[in-house]
N, C-alpha and C positions, 0 to 999 in steps of 0.2 A: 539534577537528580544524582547524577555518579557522583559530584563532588558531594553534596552532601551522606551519600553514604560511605565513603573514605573518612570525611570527618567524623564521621558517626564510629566507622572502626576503629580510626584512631584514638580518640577520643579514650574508648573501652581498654584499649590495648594500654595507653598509657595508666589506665585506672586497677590492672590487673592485682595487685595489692590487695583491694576493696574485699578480693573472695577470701581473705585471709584473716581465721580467727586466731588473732593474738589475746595474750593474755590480758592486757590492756583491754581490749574489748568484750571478752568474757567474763571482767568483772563487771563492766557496765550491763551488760546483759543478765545477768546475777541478778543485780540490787534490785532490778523491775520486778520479777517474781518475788525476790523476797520482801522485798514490802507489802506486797498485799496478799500473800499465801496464809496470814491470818487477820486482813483485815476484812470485815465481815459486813461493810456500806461503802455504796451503794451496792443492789444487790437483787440479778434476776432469779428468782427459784423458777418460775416453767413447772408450777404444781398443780395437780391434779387434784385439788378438794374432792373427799365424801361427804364430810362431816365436819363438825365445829371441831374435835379431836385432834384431826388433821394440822390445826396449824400449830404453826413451831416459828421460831427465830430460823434463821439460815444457819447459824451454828447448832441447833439442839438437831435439824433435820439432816445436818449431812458435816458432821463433824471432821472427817476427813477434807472433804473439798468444798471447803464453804467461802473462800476468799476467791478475788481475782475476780470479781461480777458474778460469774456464774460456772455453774458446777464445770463443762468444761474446759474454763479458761483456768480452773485451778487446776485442773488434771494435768492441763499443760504444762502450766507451772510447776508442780514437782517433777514434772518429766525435763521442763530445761536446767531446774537445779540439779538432778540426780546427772544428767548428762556434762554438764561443766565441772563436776564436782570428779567424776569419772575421765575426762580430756585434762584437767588443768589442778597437779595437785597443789600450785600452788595459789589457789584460788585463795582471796580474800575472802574473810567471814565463812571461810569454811566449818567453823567449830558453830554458829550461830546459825548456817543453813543447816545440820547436822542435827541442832537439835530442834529445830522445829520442823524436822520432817520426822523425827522421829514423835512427837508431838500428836502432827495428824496423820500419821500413818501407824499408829496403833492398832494392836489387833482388836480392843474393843471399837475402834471407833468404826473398821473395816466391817465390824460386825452390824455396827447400825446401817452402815451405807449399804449393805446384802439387805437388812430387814426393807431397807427404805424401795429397791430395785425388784424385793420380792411380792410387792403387794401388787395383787393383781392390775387394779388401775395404773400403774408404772411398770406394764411391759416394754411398754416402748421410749420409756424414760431415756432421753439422749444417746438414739434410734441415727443414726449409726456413728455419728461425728465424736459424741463423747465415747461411747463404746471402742472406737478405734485408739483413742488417746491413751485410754486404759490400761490395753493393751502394750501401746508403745511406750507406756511407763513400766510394767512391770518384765518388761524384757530390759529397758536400759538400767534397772533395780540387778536384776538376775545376771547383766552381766559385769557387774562393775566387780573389783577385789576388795571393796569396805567389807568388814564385817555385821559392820551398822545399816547398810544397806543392803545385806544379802537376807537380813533378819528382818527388814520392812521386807523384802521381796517374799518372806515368807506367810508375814502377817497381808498382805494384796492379795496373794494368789487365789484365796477360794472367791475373790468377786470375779477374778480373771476367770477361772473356769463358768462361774455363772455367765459371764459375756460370750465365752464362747459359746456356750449352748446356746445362748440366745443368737446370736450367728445363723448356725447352723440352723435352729428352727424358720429363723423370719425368710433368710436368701429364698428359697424352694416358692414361697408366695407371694415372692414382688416380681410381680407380670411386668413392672415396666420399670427401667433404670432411671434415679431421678438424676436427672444432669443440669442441675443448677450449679449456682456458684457461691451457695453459703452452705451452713450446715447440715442440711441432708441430700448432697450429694453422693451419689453411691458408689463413684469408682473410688474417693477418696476412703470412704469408712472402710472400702474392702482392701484398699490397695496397703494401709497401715495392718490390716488385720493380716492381709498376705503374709506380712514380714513376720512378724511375733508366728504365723503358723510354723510358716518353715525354721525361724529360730528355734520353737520348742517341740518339733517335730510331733505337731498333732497333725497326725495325716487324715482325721476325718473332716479336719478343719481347712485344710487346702482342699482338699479335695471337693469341698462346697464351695470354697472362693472360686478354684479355678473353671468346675464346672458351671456354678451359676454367671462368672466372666463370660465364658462363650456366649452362652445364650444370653446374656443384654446383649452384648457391645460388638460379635465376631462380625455382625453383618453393618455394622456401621461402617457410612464412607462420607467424605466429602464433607467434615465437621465445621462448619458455619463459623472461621474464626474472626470475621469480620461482625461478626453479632455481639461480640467481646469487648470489652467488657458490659452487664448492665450495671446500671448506678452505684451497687453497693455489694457488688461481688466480693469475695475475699479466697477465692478460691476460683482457678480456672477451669469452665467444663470441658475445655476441649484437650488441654494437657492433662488433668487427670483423669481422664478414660485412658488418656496415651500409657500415663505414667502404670497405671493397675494393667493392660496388656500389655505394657514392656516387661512385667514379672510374671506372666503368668504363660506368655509364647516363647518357644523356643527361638531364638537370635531369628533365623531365615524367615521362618512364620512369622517372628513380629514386621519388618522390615517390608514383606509383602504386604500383609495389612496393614500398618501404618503410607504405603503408598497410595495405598487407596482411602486412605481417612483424612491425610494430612497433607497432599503433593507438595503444596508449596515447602515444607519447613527443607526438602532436599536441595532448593535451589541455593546455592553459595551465596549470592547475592541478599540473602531473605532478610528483612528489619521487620520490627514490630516493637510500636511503639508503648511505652511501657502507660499503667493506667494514670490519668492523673487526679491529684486530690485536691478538693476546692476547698475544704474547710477541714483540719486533723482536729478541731474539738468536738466535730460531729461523728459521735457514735456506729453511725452508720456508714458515711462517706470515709469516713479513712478506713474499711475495710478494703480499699481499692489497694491499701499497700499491702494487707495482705493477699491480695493478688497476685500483684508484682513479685511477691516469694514466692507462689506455689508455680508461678510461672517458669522464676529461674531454678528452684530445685527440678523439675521435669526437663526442663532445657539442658540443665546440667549432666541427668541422668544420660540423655541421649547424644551430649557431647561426647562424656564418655566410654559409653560403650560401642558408638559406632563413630569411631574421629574420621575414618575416610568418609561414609558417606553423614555424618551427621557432624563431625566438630566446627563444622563454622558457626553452630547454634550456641557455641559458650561464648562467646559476644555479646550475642543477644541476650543471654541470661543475663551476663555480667552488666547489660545498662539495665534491665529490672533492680536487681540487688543494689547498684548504686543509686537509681532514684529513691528507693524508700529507705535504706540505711539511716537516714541521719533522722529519720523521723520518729525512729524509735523512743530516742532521748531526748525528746521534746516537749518532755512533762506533762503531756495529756495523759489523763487518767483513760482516754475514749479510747488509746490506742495501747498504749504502756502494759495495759494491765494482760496484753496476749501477743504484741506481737513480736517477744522478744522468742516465743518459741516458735514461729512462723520463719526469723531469718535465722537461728538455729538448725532447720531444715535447710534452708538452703545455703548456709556454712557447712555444714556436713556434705551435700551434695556436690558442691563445687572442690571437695577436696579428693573426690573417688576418683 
């Protein structure tokens, strides 16, 4: 057992490189949203009929995000281009991702996707996963130095405020926190919305994050990481509850209560084994590497900020991030079409 967890360290240690987004890899990362940021099949809508009226093509109903499967994986997608385009200027097809984000990011098109988000039957339209993305698109829009992109960041903003209200209304009535591992996970929707709060210093907007934070999550202990993963997670529940009360407690406060939620992650010794995928053309099953990213960006986060008592956990992030890396560019459209902004996150995270 000891030998194989020295090889296991080793291993990683020798792989440390892996966390490093070069330019080389950021265009590869690039071409996967830009191909399908306007290709508009296959294609989930997740719509709510009234009436015959109701139906549309996926580009007549959401002209802005109508590629990439489904409305949030294209949110995504302009959020990994805007982000690489703002890291790396000397991005290839820079001038072609440029203009097809200015494209669907028109202010008429922003205006259909408000109409589309205001109809009463679509309050809860992409409740809380896409609403989070939203978000963390138009803060990496707001802070980039294009002037091309401060002017899409202009034309976004009134759905961003619409999202946020809707934030603010829905936290106050969810009695109970969903902590699965796909898209309506609640620490994930709040913990991207955390960021964009304190970025745009909407203090009525933290201040619902962080006060509806206590009441799900302050009295959780002992988070069941041996339950981890089910089948077709793409999203950890036990790291990101960690990752939304690592921003929302103060250093000592979090520290106390993550000892009581999580003991093991303190021991030096600690492995975990990253998820594995049985089939990357199944839709479903390779959301397990998007797992494996939400795992390492939260592992990474608490590398960094606590390296005495927590750095021996970027290891273990760092074997998550190297098993699923190479599966990005592996010409599934099952997985291609989102998970280039899943290891995005956890490139970012592993450079803090």
């Amino acid at each position: 057992m000891k030998k194989a967890i020295l090889f296991f360290a080793l291993f990683n240690l020798v792989n440390l490189k892996a966390q490093e987004l070069t330019l080389d890899r950021a265009n590869g990362l690039a071409r996967l949203p830009l191909k399908c940021l306007q290709q508009e099949y296959p294609n989930k809508l997740s719509q709510m009929l009234i009436d015959a009226s109701e139906l549309g093509s996926p580009k007549q109903l959401h002209p802005a995000f109508y590629g990439c499967f489904d409305w949030h994986s294209s949110v995504h997608g302009h959020w990994s281009l805007v982000y690489l385009l703002n890291h790396f200027s000397q991005i290839e097809n820079r001038s072609q991702i440029l203009e097809k984000l200015q494209v669907n990011l028109s202010k008429a098109n922003i205006e259909t996707e408000i109409a589309y988000l205001s109809k009463k039957h679509e309050k809860s339209y992409e409740r809380t996963y896409g609403w989070a993305w939203e978000l963390k698109l138009q803060m990496e829009l707001e802070q980039s130095k294009d002037p091309v992109l401060l002017e899409l960041a202009k034309n976004l903003k009134p759905l961003t405020q619409l999202l946020c209200e809707r934030y603010i209304e829905f936290l106050p009535k969810l009695n109970y926190a969903l902590r699965v591992g796909t898209h309506t996970n609640t620490a994930f929707g709040m913990a991207l919305a955390w960021d964009y709060a304190v970025y745009s210093k909407n203090e009525v907007l933290q201040k619902s994050l962080h006060d509806n934070a206590l009441r799900l999550f302050a009295n959780d202990q002992n988070c069941p990481f041996a339950w981890e993963p089910s089948g077709t997670d793409f999203l950890s529940p036990c790291m990101e509850e960690i990752g939304l009360m690592q921003r929302v407690l103060e250093p000592k406060t979090f520290l106390k209560w993550l000892k009581a939620f999580a003991p093991d992650l303190f021991r030096k010794n600690y492995t975990w084994a990253p998820g594995e995928v049985s089939d990357r053309t199944d839709g479903h099953l390779v959301h397990l590497d998007g797992l494996n990213f939400s795992r390492a960006w939260n592992l990474y986060r608490l590398a960094h900020a606590f390296p005495k008592e927590l750095g021996h956990l970027k290891v273990v992030a760092q074997s998550h991030l190297n098993y699923s890396l190479p599966a990005i560019i592996d010409g599934n459209y099952e997985g291609e079409h989102w998970l280039a902004s899943f290891a995005l996150l956890a490139f970012d995270a592993a450079k803090h």
